[in-house]
Every structure is written in structure tokens, then in C-alpha cells.
C-alpha positions in Angstrom: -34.5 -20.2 2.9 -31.3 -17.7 2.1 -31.9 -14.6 1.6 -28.5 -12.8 -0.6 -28.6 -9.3 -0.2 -25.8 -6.3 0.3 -24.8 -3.7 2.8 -25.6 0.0 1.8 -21.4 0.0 0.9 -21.8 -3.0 -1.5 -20.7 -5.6 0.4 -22.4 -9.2 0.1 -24.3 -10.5 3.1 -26.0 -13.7 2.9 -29.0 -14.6 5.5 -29.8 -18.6 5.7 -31.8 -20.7 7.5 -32.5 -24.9 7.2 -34.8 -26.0 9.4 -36.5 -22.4 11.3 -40.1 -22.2 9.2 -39.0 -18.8 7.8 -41.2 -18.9 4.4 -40.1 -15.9 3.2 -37.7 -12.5 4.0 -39.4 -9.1 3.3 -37.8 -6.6 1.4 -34.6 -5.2 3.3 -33.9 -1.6 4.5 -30.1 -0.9 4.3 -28.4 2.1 6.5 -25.6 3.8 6.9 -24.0 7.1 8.1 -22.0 9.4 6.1 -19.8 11.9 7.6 -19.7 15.3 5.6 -18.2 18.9 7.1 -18.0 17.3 10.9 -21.9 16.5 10.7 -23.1 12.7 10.1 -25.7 12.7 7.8 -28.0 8.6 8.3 -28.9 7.3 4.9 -31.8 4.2 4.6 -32.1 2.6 1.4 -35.1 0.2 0.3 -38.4 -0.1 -1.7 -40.2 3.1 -2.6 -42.6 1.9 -0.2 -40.4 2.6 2.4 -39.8 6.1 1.5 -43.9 6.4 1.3 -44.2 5.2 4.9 -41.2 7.2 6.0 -42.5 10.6 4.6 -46.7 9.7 5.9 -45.8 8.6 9.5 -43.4 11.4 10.1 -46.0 14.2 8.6 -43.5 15.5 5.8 -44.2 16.4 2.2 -41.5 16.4 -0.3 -41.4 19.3 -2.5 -39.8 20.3 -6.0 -36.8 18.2 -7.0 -33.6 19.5 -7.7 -31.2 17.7 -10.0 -28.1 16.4 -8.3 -24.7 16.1 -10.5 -25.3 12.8 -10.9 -28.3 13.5 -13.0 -30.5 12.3 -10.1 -33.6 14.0 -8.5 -33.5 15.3 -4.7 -37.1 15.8 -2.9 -36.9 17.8 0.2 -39.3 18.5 2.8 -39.7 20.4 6.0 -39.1 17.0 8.6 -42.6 16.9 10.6 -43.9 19.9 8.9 -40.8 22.3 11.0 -38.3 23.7 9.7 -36.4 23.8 12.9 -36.6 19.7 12.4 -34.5 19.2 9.7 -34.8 18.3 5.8 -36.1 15.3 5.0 -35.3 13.8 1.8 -35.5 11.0 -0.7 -33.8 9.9 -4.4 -35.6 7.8 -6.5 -33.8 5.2 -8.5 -35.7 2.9 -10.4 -38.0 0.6 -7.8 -35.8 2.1 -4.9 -35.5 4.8 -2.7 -33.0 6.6 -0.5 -34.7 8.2 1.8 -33.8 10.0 5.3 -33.1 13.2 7.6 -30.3 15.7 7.5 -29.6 17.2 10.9 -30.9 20.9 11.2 -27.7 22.5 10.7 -27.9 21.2 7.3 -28.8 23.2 4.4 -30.4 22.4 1.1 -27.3 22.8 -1.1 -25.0 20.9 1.6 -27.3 18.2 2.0 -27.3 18.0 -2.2 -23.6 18.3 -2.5 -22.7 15.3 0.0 -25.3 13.1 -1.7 -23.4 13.7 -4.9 -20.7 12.8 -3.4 -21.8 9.6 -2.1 -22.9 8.9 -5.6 -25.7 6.5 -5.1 -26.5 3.5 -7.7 -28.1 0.8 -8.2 -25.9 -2.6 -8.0 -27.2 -6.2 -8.7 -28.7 -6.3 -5.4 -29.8 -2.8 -4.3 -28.8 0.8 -3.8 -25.6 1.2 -3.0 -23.4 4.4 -2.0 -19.9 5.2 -3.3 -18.9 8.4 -1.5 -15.9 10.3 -2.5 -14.2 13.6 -1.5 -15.0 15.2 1.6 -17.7 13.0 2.2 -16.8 9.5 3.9 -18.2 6.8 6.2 -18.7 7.7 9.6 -16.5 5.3 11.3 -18.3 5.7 14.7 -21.5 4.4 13.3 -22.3 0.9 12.0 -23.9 -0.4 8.7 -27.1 -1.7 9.4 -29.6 -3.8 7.3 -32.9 -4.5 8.9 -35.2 -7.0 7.7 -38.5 -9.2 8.5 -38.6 -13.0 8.5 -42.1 -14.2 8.1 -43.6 -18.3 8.7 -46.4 -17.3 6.0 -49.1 -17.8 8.8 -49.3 -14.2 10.3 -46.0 -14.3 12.4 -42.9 -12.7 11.6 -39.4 -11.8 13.6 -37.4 -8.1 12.5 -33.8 -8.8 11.6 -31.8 -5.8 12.8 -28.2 -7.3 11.2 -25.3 -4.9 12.3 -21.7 -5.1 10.9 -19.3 -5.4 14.2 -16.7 -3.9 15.3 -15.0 -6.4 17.4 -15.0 -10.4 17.4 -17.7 -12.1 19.0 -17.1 -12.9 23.1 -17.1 -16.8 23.2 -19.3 -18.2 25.7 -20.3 -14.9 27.3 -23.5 -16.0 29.0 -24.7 -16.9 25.8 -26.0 -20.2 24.3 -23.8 -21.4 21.3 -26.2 -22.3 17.9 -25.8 -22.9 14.5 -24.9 -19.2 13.2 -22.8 -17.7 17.1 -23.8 -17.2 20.4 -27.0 -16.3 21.2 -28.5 -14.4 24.1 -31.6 -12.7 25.7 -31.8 -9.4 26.2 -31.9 -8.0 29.8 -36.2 -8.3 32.2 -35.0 -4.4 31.8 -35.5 -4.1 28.2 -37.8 -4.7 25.2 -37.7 -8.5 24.7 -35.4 -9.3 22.1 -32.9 -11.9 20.9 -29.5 -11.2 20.0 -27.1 -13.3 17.7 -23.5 -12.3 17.7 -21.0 -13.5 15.3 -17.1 -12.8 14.8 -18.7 -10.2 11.6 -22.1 -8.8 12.9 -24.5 -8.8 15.4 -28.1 -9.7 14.9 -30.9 -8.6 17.3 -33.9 -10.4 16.6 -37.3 -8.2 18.0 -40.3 -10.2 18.0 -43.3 -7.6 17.0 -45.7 -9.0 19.9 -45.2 -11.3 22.3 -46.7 -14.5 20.1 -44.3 -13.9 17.9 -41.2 -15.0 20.6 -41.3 -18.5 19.7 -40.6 -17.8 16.4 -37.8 -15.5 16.9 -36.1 -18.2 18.9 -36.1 -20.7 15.9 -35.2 -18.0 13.3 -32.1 -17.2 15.7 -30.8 -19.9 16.6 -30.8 -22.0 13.1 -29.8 -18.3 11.5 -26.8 -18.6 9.5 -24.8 -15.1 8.6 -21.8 -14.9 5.5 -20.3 -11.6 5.5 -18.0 -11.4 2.1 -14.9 -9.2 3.0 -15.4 -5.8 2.3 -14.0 -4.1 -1.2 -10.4 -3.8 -1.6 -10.7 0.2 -1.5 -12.1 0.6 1.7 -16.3 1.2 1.7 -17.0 2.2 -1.7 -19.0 -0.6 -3.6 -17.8 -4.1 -5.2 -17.1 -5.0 -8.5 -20.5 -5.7 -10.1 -18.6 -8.4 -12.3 -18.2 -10.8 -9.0 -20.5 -14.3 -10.2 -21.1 -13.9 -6.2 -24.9 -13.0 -5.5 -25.6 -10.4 -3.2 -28.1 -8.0 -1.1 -22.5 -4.7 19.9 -24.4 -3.4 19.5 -23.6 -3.1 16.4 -20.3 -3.6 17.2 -19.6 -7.4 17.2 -19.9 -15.5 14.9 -18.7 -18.3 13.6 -20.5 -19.9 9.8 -20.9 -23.5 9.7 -21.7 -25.2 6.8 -24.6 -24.6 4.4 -26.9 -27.0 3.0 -27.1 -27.5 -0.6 -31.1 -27.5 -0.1 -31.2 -24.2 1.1 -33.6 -22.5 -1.3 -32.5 -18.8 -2.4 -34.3 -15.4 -2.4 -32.7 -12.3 -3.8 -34.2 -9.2 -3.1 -36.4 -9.0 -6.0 -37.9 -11.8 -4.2 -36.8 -14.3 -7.3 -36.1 -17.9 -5.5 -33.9 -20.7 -6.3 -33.5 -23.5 -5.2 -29.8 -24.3 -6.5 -27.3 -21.9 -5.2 -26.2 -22.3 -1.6 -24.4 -19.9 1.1 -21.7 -18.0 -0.7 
């Protein structure tokens, strides 16, 4: 099963597996963390269906939107139903959503003005920001995709992929498998597998404690392609490319894909034809 997806800057990220029963890969949440007038503003991006889930389990309503220069429509809401919380905020495009929470310090109009500035848009495979001006990537914070891997029987493993910031350790108390080096997380900790390669890190979080099993197959026959990032930096990639798309978050190796490897994009389309990028 491959899953070809895209960071929330555009760039191409390719999840495979061969022989883990992974049956299918739920629609991915993208993040990322925008740096505007010395505040970081985090940014998800996914189905509208996230945004719903967002805005219900953190007791905020959205109110009156306000077009955006982009000719987009900003919904804000008090975060948790106080003020003193923050905004919390989503854009519509199409079947997806950004969606998120400015820090308190943030007003309404600044909060408007840097998502212009990102300028959010839909590319092949997803939402995607663009930002410009003032605004930038926070370069002390990660892009992070997050998404669940199911067997089709009721058991499933969350896919926290990280971009890294350094090269993978080689042989640092970890096992080596198909995709890196794989590790356990600490008796201390929430159980939870972690899959480092020389361009992201992977923690795999089983959601209950049946699940583990799974999460050990998915890891360890995981394969990650990270397509270098766009020749200006963050912003985007050139929607022409015939390429599909969708530590710690700081910081291996791809071996070879198989040809059999069947394909889902993340309108959840399959074939069976295209391989690893």
C-alpha cells in the first residue's frame, strides 16, 4: 500500500509498505508553524472533517467570516468559549480545511493579514501554504503530517511523520528495518514506536495496547521518500511535476520499492501501477 501525499510546504512525501497488512491510510492532517511579527502562529490542514472535530472537542464556535485578500473566507471563534484563550480559526477550500489557534496576543486583523500572506491553495495533493513577506516558516519548528494506518479489521497505528533536522544516528540502540532504524520509546513514556531516517522521523502510537503488534509491522516494513524541497526555499512545488504527491522531529535510508506496491492518493483513488517516486 503507498500512500503519496505532500507536506503543508508542497513538498512530496511518499508513505509505502509491502508486506505490513496496512489496507488502507486515512486521510492525512498536515502542520506547520508560521512565524509572523516574533509570534509563531501552528497551522493543520486536512478534511473539513477535521476542522468539525477541532472546533466540537475544543468547545468553539466560529463566527462571521471575513474575506481575506486572497478572496478566501476567515471564521473565527473565541478558543474554548474565552477570549483570554485565543482565536480559533478555519478557511475552507473546496473539501479541505485549515484550521487552528492563534496565540492570545494575536488579534483578528493580524491573524487575517499573515494568513494572506501565507497564501493558502489547493495543489494536486492537498492544501498547501505559500507565505511571503513578513510572514515565514518558523525554522525552530518542524513540518509535521500525521496520519492513521488501518488492517481493515478494527486495528489501526497513528503515523506522526516529522521532517528532520539532522541525519539519522546509525545504530543508536536501534534495530535496522526496511525504511531506518527503529526504536521503542522509553517504560517512562506512552508506548510508542519510532522510525528514524536520514529525512524524517516517524513515531508510530498504537491507539490501545492491541493495537502494538500492528504498529510493529507497519514500522518496521514502512518505507519513507522525501522529494527535495522547492528550489525557493518552503514555498510550494511546481504543480506541473508528473511526480504524485500528498528527533523528535528533528531527524533513514530508502531501499527499493516494489513495483506491486498498490497506490493511494489522498482522495483515496488507488492504483496499482505507479511505484515509490
Amino acid at each position: 500500500m503507498l500512500l503519496n501525499t505532500t507536506l503543508l510546504d508542497g513538498q512530496l512525501l511518499a508513505l509505502g509498505t509491502t508486506s505490513s497488512p496496512v489496507a488502507d491510510f486515512a486521510a492525512p492532517v498536515r502542520t506547520g508553524v508560521l512565524l509572523t511579527d516574533g509570534m509563531e502562529l501552528e497551522i493543520h490542514a486536512g478534511p473539513t472533517s477535521a476542522a468539525d472535530f477541532f472546533f466540537e472537542t475544543t468547545g468553539s464556535t466560529p463566527g462571521a467570516p471575513v474575506r481575506l485578500r486572497t478572496g478566501q473566507d476567515l471564521r473565527t471563534g473565541a478558543y474554548g468559549a474565552r477570549a483570554d484563550q485565543g482565536l480559533a480559526f478555519r478557511i475552507d477550500v473546496g473539501g479541505d480545511a485549515l484550521f487552528g489557534v492563534a496565540p492570545p496576543t494575536m488579534t483578528r486583523e493580524t491573524l487575517a493579514a499573515a494568513l494572506s500572506s501565507a497564501r493558502p491553495d489547493r495543489g494536486r495533493r492537498g492544501l498547501r501554504l505559500r507565505p511571503t513577506g513578513a510572514v515565514e516558516w518558523s525554522p525552530l519548528r518542524s513540518l509535521d503530517l500525521a496520519v492513521s494506518a488501518g488492517d481493515g479489521s478494527g486495528h489501526s497505528v497513528l503515523l506522526d511523520v516529522r521532517r528532520a533536522f539532522r541525519p539519522a544516528p546509525r545504530g543508536n540502540g536501534g534495530q535496522r528495518v526496511r525504511g531506518g532504524w527503529l526504536s521503542r520509546s522509553s517504560p517512562s513514556e506512552r508506548v510508542h514506536l519510532v522510525l528514524e531516517t536520514d529525512d524524517v522521523v516517524v513515531y508510530g502510537i498504537p491507539p490501545t495496547e492491541s493495537d502494538l503488534d500492528l504498529a510493529v509491522e507497519v514500522l518496521a516494513d514502512l518505507e519513507i521518500v522525501l522529494e527535495d524541497p522547492p528550489r525557493d526555499g518552503a514555498p510550494g512545488v511546481d504543480e506541473s511535476s508528473d511526480v504524485d504527491g500528498s528527533s523528535q522531529g528533528d531527524g533513514p535510508s530508502q531501499g527499493e520499492a516494489s513495483p506491486d506496491v498498490g497506490t493511494v492518493d489522498d482522495s483515496g483513488d488507488a492504483d496499482p501501477e505507479r511505484e515509490l517516486p
